[in-house]
ZAMARGU-4260 file (C-alpha; in steps of 0.2 Angstrom, whole numbers, plus 5000, padded with zeros to 4 digits):
<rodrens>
0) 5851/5221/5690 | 5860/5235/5696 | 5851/5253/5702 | 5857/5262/5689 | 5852/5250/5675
5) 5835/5250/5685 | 5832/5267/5686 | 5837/5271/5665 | 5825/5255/5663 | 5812/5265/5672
10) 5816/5282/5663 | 5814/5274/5647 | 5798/5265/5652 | 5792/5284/5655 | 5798/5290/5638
15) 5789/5278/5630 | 5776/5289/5618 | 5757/5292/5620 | 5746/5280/5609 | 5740/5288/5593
20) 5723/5287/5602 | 5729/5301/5615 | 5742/5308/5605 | 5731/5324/5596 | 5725/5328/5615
25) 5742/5329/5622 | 5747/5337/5608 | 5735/5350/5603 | 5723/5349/5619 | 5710/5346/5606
30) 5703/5331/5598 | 5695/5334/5581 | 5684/5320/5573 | 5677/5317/5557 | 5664/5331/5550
35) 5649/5330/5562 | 5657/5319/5574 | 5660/5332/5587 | 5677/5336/5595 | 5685/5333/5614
40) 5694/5345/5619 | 5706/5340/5636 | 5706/5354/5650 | 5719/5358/5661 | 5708/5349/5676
45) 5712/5333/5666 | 5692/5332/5662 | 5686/5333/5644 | 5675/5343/5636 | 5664/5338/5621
50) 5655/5347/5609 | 5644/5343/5592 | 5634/5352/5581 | 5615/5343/5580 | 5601/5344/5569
55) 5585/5348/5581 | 5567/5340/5574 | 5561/5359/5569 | 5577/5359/5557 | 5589/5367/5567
60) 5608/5364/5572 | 5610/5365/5588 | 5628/5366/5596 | 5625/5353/5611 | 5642/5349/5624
65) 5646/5344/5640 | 5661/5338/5652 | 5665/5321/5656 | 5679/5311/5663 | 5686/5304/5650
70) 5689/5305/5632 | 5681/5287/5630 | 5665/5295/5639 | 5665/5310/5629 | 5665/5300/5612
75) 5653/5289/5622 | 5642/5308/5625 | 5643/5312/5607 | 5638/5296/5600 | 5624/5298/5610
80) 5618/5315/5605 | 5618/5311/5587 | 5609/5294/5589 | 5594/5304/5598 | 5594/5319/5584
85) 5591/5307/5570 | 5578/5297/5582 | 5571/5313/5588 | 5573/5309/5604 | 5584/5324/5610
90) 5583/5330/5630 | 5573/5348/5627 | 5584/5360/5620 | 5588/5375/5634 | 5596/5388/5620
95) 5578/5390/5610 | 5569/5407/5614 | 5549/5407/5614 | 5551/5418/5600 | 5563/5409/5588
100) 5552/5394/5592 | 5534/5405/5587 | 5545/5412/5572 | 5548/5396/5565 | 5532/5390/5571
105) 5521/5402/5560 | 5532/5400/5547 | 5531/5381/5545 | 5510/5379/5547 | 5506/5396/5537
110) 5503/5385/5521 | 5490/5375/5530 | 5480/5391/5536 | 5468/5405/5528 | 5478/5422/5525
115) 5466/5432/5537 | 5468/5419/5553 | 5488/5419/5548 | 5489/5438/5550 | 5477/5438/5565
120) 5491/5425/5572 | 5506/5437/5568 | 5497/5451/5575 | 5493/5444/5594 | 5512/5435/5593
125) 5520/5452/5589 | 5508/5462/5599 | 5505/5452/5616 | 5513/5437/5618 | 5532/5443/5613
130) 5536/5458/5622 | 5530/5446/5640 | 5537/5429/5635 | 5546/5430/5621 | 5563/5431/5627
135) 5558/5416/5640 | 5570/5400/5634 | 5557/5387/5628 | 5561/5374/5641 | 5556/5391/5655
140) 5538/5394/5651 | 5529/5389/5665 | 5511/5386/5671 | 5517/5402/5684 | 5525/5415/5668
145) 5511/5408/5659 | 5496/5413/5673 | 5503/5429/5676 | 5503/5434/5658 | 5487/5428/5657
150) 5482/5440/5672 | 5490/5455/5664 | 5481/5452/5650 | 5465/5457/5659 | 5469/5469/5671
155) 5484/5480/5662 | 5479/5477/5644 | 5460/5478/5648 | 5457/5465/5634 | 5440/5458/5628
160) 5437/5438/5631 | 5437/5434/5613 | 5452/5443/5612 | 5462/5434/5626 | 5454/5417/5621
165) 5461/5419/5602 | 5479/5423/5611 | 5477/5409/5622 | 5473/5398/5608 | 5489/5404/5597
170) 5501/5399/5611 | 5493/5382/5616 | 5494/5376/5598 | 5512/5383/5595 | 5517/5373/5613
175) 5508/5358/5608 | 5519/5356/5591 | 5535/5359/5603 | 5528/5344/5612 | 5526/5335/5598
180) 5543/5339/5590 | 5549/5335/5609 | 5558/5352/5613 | 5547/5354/5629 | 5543/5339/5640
185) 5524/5347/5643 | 5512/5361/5636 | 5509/5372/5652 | 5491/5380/5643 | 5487/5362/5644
190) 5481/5366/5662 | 5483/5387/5662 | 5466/5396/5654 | 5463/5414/5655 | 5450/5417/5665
195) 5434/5424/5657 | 5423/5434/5665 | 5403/5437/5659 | 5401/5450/5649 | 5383/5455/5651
200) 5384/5467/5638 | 5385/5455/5626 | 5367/5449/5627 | 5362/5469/5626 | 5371/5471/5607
205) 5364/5468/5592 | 5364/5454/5584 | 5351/5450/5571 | 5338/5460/5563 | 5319/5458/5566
210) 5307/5452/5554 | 5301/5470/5553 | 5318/5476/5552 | 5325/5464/5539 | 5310/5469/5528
215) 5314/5490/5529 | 5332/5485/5527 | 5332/5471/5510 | 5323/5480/5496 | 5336/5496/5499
220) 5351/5483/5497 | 5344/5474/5483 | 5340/5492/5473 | 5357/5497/5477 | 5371/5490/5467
225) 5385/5492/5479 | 5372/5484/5491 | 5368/5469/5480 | 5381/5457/5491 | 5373/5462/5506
230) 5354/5458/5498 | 5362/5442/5493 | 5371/5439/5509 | 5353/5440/5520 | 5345/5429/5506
235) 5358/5414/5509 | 5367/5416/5527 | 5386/5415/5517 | 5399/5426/5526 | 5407/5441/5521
240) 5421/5432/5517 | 5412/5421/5508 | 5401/5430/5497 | 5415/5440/5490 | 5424/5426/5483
245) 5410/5419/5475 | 5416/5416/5457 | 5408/5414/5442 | 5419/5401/5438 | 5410/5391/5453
250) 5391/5396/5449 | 5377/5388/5438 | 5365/5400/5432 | 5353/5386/5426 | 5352/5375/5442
255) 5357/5389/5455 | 5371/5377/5464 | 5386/5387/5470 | 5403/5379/5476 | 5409/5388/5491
260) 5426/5386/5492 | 5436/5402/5494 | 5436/5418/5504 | 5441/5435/5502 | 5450/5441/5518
265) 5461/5458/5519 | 5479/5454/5520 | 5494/5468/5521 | 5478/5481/5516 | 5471/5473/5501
270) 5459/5459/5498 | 5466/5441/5496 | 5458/5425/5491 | 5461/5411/5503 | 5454/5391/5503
275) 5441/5391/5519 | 5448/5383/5535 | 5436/5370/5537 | 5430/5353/5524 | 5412/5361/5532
280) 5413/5377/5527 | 5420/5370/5511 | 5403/5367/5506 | 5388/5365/5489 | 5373/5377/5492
285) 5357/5379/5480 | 5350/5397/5479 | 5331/5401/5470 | 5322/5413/5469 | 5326/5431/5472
290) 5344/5423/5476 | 5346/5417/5459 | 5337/5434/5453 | 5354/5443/5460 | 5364/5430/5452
295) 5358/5432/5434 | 5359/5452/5436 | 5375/5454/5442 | 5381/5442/5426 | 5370/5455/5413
300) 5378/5471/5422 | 5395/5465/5423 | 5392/5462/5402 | 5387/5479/5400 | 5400/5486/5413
305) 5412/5479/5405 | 5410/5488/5387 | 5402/5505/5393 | 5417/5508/5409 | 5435/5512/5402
310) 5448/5504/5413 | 5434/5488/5415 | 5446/5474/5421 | 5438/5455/5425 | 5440/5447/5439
315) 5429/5431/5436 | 5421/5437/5455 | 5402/5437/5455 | 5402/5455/5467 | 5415/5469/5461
320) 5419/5486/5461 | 5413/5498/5443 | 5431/5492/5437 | 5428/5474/5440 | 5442/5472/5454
325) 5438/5464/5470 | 5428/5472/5484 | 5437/5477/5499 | 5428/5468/5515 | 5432/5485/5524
330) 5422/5493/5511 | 5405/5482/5514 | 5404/5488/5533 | 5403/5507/5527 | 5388/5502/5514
335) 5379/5493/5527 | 5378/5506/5538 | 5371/5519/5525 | 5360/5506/5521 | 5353/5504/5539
340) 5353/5522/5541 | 5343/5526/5523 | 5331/5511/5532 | 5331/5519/5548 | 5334/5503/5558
345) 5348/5499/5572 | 5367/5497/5563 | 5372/5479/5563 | 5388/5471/5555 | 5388/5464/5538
350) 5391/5446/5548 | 5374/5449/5558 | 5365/5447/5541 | 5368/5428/5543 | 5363/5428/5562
355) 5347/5436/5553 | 5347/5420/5540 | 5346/5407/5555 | 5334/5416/5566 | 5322/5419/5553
360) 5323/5402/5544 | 5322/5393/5564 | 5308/5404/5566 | 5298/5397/5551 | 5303/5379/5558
365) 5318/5374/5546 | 5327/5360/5556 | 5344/5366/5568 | 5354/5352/5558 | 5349/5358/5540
370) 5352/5376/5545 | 5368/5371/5552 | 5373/5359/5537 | 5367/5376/5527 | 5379/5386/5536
375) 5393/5376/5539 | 5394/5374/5558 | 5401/5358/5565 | 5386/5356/5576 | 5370/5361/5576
380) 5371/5365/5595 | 5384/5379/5589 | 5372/5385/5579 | 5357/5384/5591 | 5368/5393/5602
385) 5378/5407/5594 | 5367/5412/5577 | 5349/5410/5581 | 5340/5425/5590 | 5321/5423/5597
390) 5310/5438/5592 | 5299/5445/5604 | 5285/5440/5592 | 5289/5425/5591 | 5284/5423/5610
395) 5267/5431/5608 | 5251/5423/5616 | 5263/5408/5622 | 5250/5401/5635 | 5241/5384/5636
400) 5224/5384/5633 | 5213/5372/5639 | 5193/5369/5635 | 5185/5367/5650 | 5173/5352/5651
405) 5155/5353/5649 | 5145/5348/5666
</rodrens>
């Protein structure tokens, strides 16, 4: 074979045309597959770049890409992305904010909790834990960002325990679903607590009344009719919360049982009904006596309310404003205080009326695990702890005596 056959042999062997396979990339430098398969794009480096859109487990798409090789690898890469998004099995996701994670959070598990502990939620997200972390990148809140937030907490924002416990509590459980939806590979507040001082105050505040004070202050309540939820509130330990959404719907008038299932909270500034958080505090309680009593006459004044007050609307609640509508739990603080001052007894918060409840039934010798089954606690050590008060009188002439024996 001569040269110049050798050499047009060779020129046609590299005219020969690309295979349909690399065609579109020498082409149009980009490869396009089907819808949701991702594209390859070749760059002038002769490496490829891939891209494809993905669906993260919190419902997101996702734009994820990479550079590879070759276009068999990046085909290969793409593959491989869209196999772990349907398996939930993606690498965590480095685009996601702390604060489009919390949004979507709240969103996704406010069905599951009560109005008030949803808006207490929103509150320390939007007040405290965005404007320090929320532009942080899910995948970059660490145990270090996370300590020193922690610290400021305290020593800038001056806040109280409870306050920095509930924030703390806010953040571990929204991690610990990004965990569990795999978009961060560990919850830092796992290990990272605030650190709470003693607070020796605390022991100093009131917390219940006395005996003595709970008599002064119970037959003023029980006269008044805007009172008439407090009275009934000392008589049976319920909370605020809970008293208020008693309904009559949920009461027996004959037997005294009442089903304590909802809760009046304030939400946006006005009272909303909301199912309790707990299967405890979701609970069957038995009122007699002067309990029932309350029960029977708020029925007979809501009867006669309700033809002698124009603009009487019913609201099937047990306690209610003149016109029938809900109370405002805002509004029950204010009576309590004139009714401790009319009494002229310490102020205490509406809530200390069930920490009186406790103390004074312990005191008579009820059992820790009835009051706590009573109350609605998990334990009766949380109840032994946190609701019962010892009165100085109970302490009286606490000494041994012993008879001496006759010689």
């Amino acid at each position: 074979m001569s040269r110049a056959r050798t050499r047009a042999s060779a020129a046609g062997s590299r005219a020969v045309k690309p295979s349909p396979e690399s065609a579109p990339l020498e082409k149009d430098r980009k490869a396009k597959g089907k819808h949701g398969h991702g594209t390859t794009t070749q760059l002038p480096s002769g490496r490829v770049r891939w891209q494809v859109l993905v669906t993260l487990p919190n419902g997101e798409k996702e734009r994820r890409g990479g550079t590879v090789d070759s276009e068999k690898e990046a085909r290969q890469s793409i593959a491989r992305a869209l196999v772990q998004a349907e398996e939930g099995d993606l690498p965590p996701s480095h685009k996601l904010t702390l604060s489009r994670w919390l949004e979507h959070w709240q969103k996704v598990h406010a069905p599951s909790i009560a109005p008030r502990t949803r808006e207490l939620y929103a509150h320390y997200v939007r007040k405290h834990i965005l404007p320090s972390l929320g532009e942080l990148k899910l995948t970059a809140v660490s145990e270090v960002k996370v300590r020193a937030f922690y610290a400021d907490l305290y020593e800038t924002a001056k806040l109280a325990n409870s306050t920095r416990r509930h924030i703390h509590n806010v953040l571990h459980m929204a991690l610990k679903q990004a965990k569990q939806d795999r978009l961060v590979r560990t919850n830092v507040t796992d290990e990272v607590k605030p650190t709470y001082e003693r607070e020796e105050k605390r022991s100093r505040k009131l917390k219940a009344f006395t005996p003595e004070e709970a008599a002064l202050f119970y037959p003023l309540a029980r006269a008044d009719r805007s009172g008439l939820v407090l009275a009934f509130m000392l008589c049976t330990g319920l909370r605020r919360g809970e008293a208020l959404g008693l309904q009559w719907e949920r009461v027996n008038l004959e037997t005294g049982r009442c089903d304590i299932e909802e809760g009046l909270s304030i939400l946006d500034n006005k009272p909303q009904a909301g199912t309790l958080k707990t299967e405890r505090s979701r609970r069957v309680i038995t009122v007699a006596g002067d309990a029932l009593g309350i029960l029977r006459e708020r029925k007979g004044e809501e009867a006669i309310e309700e033809v002698a007050l124009r603009g009487y609307t019913p609201s099937g609640y047990v306690f209610t404003s003149l016109v029938g509508t809900p109370l405002n739990p805002q509004n029950v603080g204010r009576i309590m205080a004139r009714l401790c001052k009319a009494a002229g007894i310490p102020d205490l918060n509406p809530h200390g009326l069930r920490h009186t409840y406790t103390s004074l039934l312990a005191a008579q010798g009820i059992a820790p695990e009835v009051l706590s089954k009573q109350l609605g606690h998990a334990r009766a050590s949380f109840t032994m702890d946190f609701y019962r008060t010892v009165f100085d009188s109970e302490r009286n002439s606490m000494t041994l005596e012993f008879t001496p024996k006759v010689p």
